[in-house]
N, C-alpha and C positions, 0 to 999 in steps of 0.2 A: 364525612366518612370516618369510621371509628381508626383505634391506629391499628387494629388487627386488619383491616382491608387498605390501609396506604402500605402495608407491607405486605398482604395478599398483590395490589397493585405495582409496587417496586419491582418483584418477583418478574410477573409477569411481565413489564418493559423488557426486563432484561432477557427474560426467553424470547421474547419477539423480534429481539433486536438477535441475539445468537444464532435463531433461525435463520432468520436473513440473512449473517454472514454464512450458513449453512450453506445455504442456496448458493451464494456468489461463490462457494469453495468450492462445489462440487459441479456447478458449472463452468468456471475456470479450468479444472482437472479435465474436463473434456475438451478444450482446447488443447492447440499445438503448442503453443506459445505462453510464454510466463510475460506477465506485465511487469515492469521493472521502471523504476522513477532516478531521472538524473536530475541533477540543481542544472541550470543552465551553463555553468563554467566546467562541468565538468564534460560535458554534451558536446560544448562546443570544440572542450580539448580532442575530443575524440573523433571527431569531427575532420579536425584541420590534421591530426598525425592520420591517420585511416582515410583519407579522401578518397581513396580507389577503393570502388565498389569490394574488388576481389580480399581485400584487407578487410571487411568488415563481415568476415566468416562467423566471426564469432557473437554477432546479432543474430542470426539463423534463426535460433530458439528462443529468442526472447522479443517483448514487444514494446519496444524503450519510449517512456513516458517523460516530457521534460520537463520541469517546474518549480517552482519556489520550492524552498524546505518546507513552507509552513504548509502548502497546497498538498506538497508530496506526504507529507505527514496526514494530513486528514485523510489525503487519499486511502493511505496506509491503513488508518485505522475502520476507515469506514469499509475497508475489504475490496477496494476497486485496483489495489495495487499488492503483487505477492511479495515484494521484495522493493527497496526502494533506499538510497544514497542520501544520508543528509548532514548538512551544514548547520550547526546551532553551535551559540556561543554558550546557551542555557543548558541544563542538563535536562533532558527528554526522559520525562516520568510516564508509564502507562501501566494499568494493572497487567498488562498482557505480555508487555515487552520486558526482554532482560537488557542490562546495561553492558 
């Protein structure tokens, strides 16, 4: 492949892959519910103070996802979570995300 078509093909990855989160965004937005990602400690905090159903009003609108940082991260990035809590000791680089 010349290098005028590995960056014709670069290009294109990345529209394919934008489309796609296209997709996941704007069927999301048709949902009730936001997906939203907890580490497991912080789930479980939430958990044991809100045990009464009537205390946990404030899940209503969201559709709480649990998981490692690193799962929740991927999740994050590959568009299957809007929002998501994380734990890293490392500082969390992405072309898309602010610090």
């Amino acid at each position: 492949m010349t290098k005028q078509g590995e960056i014709l093909a670069s290009h294109c990855k990345q529209l394919l892959n934008d489309f796609s989160l296209t997709q996941q965004d704007i069927t999301r937005s048709l949902e009730s519910k936001c997906a939203v990602g907890f580490p497991p400690i912080i789930i479980n905090y939430l958990t044991a103070k809100y045990h009464d159903c009537s205390d946990f009003s404030f899940f209503k609108d969201i559709y709480p996802i649990r998981g490692g940082s690193i799962t929740l991260w991927e999740e994050l990035l590959s568009g299957k979570l809007d929002f998501s809590l994380l734990g890293s000791i490392d500082h969390l680089q992405h072309r898309d995300f602010y610090n």
